[in-house]
Structure formats: C-alpha cells, structure tokens
C-alpha positions in Angstrom: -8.9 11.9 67.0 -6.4 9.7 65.1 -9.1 8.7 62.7 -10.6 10.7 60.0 -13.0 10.6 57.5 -13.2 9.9 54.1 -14.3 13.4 52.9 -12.0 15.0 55.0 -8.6 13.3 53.7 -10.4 13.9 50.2 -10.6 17.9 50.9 -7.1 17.7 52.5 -5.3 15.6 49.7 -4.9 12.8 51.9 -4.6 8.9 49.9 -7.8 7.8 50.7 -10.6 7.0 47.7 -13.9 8.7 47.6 -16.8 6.3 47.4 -17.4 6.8 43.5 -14.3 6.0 42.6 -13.8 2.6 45.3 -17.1 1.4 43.0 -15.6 2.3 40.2 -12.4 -0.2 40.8 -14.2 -2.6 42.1 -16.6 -2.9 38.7 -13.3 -3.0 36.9 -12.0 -5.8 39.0 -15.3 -8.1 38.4 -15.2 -7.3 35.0 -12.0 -8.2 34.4 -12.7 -11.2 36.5 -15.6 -12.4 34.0 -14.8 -11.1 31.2 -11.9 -12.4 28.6 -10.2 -10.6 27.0 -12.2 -10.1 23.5 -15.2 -9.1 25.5 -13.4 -6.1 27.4 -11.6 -5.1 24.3 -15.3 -5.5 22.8 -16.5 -2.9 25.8 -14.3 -0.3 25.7 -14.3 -0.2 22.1 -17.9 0.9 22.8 -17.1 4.2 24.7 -14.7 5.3 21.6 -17.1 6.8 19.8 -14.0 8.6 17.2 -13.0 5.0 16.4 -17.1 3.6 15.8 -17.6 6.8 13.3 -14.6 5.7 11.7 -16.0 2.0 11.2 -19.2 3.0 10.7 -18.3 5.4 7.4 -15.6 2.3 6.3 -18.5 -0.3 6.3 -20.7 2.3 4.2 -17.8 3.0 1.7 -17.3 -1.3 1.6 -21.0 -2.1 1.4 -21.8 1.0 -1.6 -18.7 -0.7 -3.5 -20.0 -3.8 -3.2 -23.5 -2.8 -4.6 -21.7 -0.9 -7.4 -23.6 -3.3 -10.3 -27.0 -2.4 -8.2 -26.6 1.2 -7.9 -25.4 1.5 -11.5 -28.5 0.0 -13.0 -31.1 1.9 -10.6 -29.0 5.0 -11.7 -28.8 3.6 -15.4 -25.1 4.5 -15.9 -21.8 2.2 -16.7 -18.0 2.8 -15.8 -17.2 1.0 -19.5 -19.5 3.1 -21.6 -17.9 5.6 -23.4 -19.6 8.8 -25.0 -16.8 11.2 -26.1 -19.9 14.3 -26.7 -20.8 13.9 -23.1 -17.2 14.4 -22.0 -16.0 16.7 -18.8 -20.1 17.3 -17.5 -20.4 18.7 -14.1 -21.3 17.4 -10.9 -25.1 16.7 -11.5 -25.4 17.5 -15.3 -27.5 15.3 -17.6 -28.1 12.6 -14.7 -24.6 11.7 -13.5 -24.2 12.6 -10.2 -20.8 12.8 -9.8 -20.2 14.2 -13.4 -18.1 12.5 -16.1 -14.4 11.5 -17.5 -12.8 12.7 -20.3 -14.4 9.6 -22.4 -17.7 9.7 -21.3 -17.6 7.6 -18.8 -20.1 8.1 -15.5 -17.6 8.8 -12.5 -19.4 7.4 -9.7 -19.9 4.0 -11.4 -16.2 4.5 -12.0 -15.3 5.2 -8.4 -18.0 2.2 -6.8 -16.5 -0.4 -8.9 -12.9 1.1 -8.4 -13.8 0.8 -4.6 -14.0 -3.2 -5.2 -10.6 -2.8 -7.1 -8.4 -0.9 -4.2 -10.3 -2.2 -1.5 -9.9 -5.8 -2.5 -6.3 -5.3 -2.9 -5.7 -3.8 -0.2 -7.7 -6.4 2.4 -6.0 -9.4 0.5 -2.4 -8.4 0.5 -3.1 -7.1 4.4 -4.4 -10.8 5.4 -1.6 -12.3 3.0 1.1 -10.8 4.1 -0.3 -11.3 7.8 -0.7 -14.9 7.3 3.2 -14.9 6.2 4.6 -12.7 9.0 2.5 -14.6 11.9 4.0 -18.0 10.7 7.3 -17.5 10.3 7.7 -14.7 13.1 5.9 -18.2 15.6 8.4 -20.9 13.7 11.8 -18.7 14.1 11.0 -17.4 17.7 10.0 -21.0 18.8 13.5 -22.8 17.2 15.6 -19.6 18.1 18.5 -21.2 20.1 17.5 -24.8 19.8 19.1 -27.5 17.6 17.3 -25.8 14.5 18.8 -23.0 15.1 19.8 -22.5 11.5 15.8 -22.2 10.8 15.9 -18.5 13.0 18.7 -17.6 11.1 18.3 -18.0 8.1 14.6 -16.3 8.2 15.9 -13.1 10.0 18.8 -13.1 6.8 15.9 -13.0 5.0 14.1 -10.2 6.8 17.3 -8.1 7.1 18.0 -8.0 3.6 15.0 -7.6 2.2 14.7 -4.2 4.8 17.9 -3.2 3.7 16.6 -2.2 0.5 14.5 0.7 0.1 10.6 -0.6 0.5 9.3 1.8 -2.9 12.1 1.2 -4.8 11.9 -2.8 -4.8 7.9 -2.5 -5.1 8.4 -0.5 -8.7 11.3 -2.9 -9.5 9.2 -6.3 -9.2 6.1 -4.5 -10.5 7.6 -3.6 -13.9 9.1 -7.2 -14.0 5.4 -8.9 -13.4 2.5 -8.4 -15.5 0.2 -5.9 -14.2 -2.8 -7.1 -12.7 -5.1 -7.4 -9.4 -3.6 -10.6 -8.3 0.3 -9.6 -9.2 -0.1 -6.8 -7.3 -1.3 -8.3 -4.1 1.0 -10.9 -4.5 3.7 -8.6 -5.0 2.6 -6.2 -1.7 1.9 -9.2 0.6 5.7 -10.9 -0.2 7.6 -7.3 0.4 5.9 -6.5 3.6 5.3 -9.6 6.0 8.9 -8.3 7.6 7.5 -6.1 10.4 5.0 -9.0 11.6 7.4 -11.7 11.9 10.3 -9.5 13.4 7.7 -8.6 16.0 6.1 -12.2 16.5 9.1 -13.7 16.5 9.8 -11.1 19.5 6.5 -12.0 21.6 7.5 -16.0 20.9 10.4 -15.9 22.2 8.3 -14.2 25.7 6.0 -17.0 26.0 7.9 -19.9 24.8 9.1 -20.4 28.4 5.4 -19.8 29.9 4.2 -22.2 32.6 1.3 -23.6 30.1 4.0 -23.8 27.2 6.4 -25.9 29.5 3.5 -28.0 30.9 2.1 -29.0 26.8 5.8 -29.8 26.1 6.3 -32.0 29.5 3.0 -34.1 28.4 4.0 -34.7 24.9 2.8 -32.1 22.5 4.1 -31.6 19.1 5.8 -28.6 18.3 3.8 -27.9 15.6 0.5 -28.2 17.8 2.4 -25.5 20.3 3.4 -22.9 18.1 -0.1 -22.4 16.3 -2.2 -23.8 19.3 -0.5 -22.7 21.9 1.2 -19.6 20.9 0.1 -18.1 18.0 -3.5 -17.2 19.8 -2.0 -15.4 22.3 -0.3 -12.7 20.1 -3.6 -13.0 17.2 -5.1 -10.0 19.7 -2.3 -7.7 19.4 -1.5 -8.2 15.8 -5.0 -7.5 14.7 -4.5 -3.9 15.9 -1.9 -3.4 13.3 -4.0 -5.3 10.5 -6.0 -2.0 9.8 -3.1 0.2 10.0 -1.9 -2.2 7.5 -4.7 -2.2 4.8 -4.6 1.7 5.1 -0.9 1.5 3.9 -2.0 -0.8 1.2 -4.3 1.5 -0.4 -1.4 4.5 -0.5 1.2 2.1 -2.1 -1.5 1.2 -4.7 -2.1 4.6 -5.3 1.2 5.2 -5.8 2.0 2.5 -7.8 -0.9 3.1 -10.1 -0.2 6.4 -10.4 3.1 5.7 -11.7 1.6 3.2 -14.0 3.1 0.0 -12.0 -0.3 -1.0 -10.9 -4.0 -1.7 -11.8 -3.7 -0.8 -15.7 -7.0 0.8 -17.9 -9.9 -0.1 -18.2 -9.9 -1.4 -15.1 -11.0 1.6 -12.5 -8.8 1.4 -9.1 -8.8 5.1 -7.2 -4.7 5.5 -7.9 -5.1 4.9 -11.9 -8.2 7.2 -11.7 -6.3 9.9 -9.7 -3.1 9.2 -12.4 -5.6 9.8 -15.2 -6.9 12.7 -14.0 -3.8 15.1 -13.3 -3.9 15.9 -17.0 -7.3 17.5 -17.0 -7.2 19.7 -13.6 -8.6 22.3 -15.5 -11.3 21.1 -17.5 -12.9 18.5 -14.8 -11.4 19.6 -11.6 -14.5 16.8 -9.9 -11.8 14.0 -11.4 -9.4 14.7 -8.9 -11.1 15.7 -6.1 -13.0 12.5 -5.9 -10.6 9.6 -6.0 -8.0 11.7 -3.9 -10.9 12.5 -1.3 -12.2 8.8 -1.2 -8.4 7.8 -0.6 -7.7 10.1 2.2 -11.3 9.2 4.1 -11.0 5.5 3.8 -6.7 5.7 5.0 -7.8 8.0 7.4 -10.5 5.3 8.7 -8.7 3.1 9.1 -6.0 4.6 10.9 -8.1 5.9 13.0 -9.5 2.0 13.8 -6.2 1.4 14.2 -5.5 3.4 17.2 -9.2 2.5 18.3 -8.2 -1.2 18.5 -5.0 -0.5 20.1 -6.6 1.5 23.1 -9.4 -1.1 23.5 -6.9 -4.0 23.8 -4.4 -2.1 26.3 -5.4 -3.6 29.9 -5.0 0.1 31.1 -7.2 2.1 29.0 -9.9 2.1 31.0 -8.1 3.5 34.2 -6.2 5.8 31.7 -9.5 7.0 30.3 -10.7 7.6 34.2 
C-alpha cells in the first residue's frame, strides 16, 4: 500500500518523472558527458530554426555581394557608369532590375558592391575592436591587485573616460578630423568601441584567475603571458563570440549614420548609408532609392541580431531544459 506507481503520482501531481521525460535527462546527461562544449552549442543551435533563417539569408546577402563583379557582367550593368537620359527608371525598366539613380547609374550593381563596402566595414572593425577588448580586458583582470597593479588601473581610466563621453558625438568628432575612407572608418569604430569587451573580460578574468587549473600552470612554472591567452582567454572566446554578431549589426547602423551625415564612406564609392543619404533628396521622383538600401539595412541588422540571441541560447548550459 505504501508504494505507488509511476502513473498514479503522475495523475495525482506527485514528484515522480514519467518514463519519457527520465529518458529524456538521461540523453542530456550522456551528451553532455561526450560532448564539449562547441559541439552542444553546435546541437542546439540546430533546433533554432529562427536563428538558421537568419544565417542562412546573411550568407546569401555576403555571398551575392561578393559576386557583385559576376552578376554585374552577366546582367551587363556598372555601379560607375553614368547616363544622365536614363535617370530615375523604374523597378524593371530598360533591363535594370532594380531601376536607376539620379545619374544613371544601375541600383543593384550599386547596392552589391555597396554590400562589400558596409559589410567589410562592419566585420573588420567587429573583429578589431574584439581583438582590442579581449586583450586588454585578459591583461588588466589577470594584474588587477598584483604588484602591476598600476597596469588595471590605468586601462580602466582609459575605459571610464572614454565612456564618459557620448559614443556618437566622439565618432563625428574624430571622423571629421581623419580623412574619409574605408580603412579610417574601421579604424576609427574598432578604437571607440573595444570598452564593453574588456570591462566584461576583465570581469570573467578576474573569476577564473584563481581556478584550480590556473593555480596548478602557475605552481609548475608557466609564464604569465602563456596563462592569460592559453589558459584564460579560451575559456571566455565562447561567450564573447555571442556578442560578436550583435556587434557587426551595430557597426552597420553607425556607418549608416555616419555616412549619412557625410562622416563616412564619401562618393563614388557606394556603401548602403551614403546611398540612403543620397537618396532623401529624390523621395519623390525614385522612391525604389530609398526603399532599397534602408530595407537591405534593416534585414541584414536584424540578422544578425537575431544570430545573436541564437548563439546566446545555444551556449547557455540550460537551454535545452529551458526549451523542454
């Protein structure tokens, strides 16, 4: 009488597991148990389809801006030539697709090749600016309270005043003082906004500098430089990487903005934020002009925004059992 079964404490509310879901943990458990942590991330990632959609339209949108010169020959157009009598055409008129510029000028071989522009910046200020925030977030959280002391400090001086001041207003200040151009501009993003990767680095440094394994490579001799970025530094690459895409998709809005202001990529050269800036002027006569760019911004930030949150839930140890 004192025992009861499984289906009855189920009915009744009681705390014992149906049979599914006692499978169910234990496939976890031996997963987890073989698996690292790449290849559960890897697995999970699988079951989001939102987040595959969202890298599978970002890969189409890099790979057709990377065949921009292809596509543009097959189609028999340029983004250079001008041709002032086949100004404003519609979407589809007189073999341009995607209809034409106040000069002439095809707007799909504009927006392909200004895909390579916004995109390049984007991904190289992102990895920049990573690269920066990953190094000196591991070298101030490892020397914090030590005899280099000094070295924490005077990095997170640096952090704190350059947060102090807003983020827009120093990007238009040291734009107008450099010379416009691709390289300027990623140099320019990738110095003003390594801050929130160190601060948090620095944070998960200071966690595992006193790990068993961390104590163990110091006790047998290891170089600090060899435990920072061989120790350390892989164990917080995982969790950084979710921000990286959240990152790029912030990129692309501050060159839009910047561009648009006339700060940025200058003409000839197409980027989707000087296109956008161009066409405000001619709403009217070719509303396609802005449309285009504006919608290309808004899918690709939204992509990756949405990989973002994709990588985020893959690497969380409890998203499967939340999903469940």
């Amino acid at each position: 009488m004192a025992l009861k079964s499984t289906t009855a404490d189920s009915d009744s509310g009681g705390p014992l597991l149906s049979k599914a879901s006692i499978l169910n943990l234990r496939e976890e458990a031996e997963q987890a148990a073989s698996g690292t942590l790449w290849m559960l991330a890897l697995q999970r990632l699988r079951r989001d389809y939102l987040t595959l959609i969202a890298i599978a339209i970002l890969v189409i949108l890099f790979v057709l801006s990377v065949m921009a010169p292809l596509i543009t020959d097959v189609l028999d157009v340029s983004y250079r030539k001008t041709n002032v009598s086949q100004a404003f055409l519609k979407v589809g008129a007189e073999g341009h697709l995607l209809g034409t510029d106040d000069l002439g000028r095809d707007q799909l071989a504009r927006l392909l090749y200004a895909g390579q522009v916004s995109m390049n910046i984007a991904f190289s200020a992102a990895f920049l600016s990573l690269v920066i925030g990953m190094s000196m977030g591991v070298i101030a959280g490892y020397y914090q309270g030590s005899k280099y002391w000094f070295v924490d400090e005077g990095l997170m001086w640096a952090v704190t005043t350059l947060n102090s001041v807003p983020s827009l207003f120093l990007l238009i200040i040291v734009a107008a003082m450099l010379k416009p151009s691709v390289w300027s501009l990623i140099l320019v993003l990738a110095f003003l906004s390594w801050t929130g990767t160190m601060r948090f680095v620095r944070g998960e440094t200071l966690a595992l500098r006193e790990r068993e394994y961390i104590v163990s490579a110091r006790a047998i001799g290891a170089s600090d430089i060899r435990i920072m970025f061989f120790h350390i530094l892989p164990n917080v690459f995982s969790v950084i990487i979710i921000n990286l895409a959240s990152d790029i998709g912030g990129f692309i809005l501050i060159e839009s903005a910047l561009s648009f202001l006339n700060l940025g990529v200058r003409p000839p050269t197409p980027s989707w934020g000087n296109m956008l800036s161009d066409a405000q002027s001619f709403f009217t006569k070719g509303v396609h002009l802005v449309i285009c760019p504006g919608s290309l911004i808004v899918m690709t930030v939204l992509c990756l925004f949405l990989i973002g949150d994709g990588l985020r839930d893959a690497f969380d140890p409890q998203a499967s059992r939340k999903q469940a």
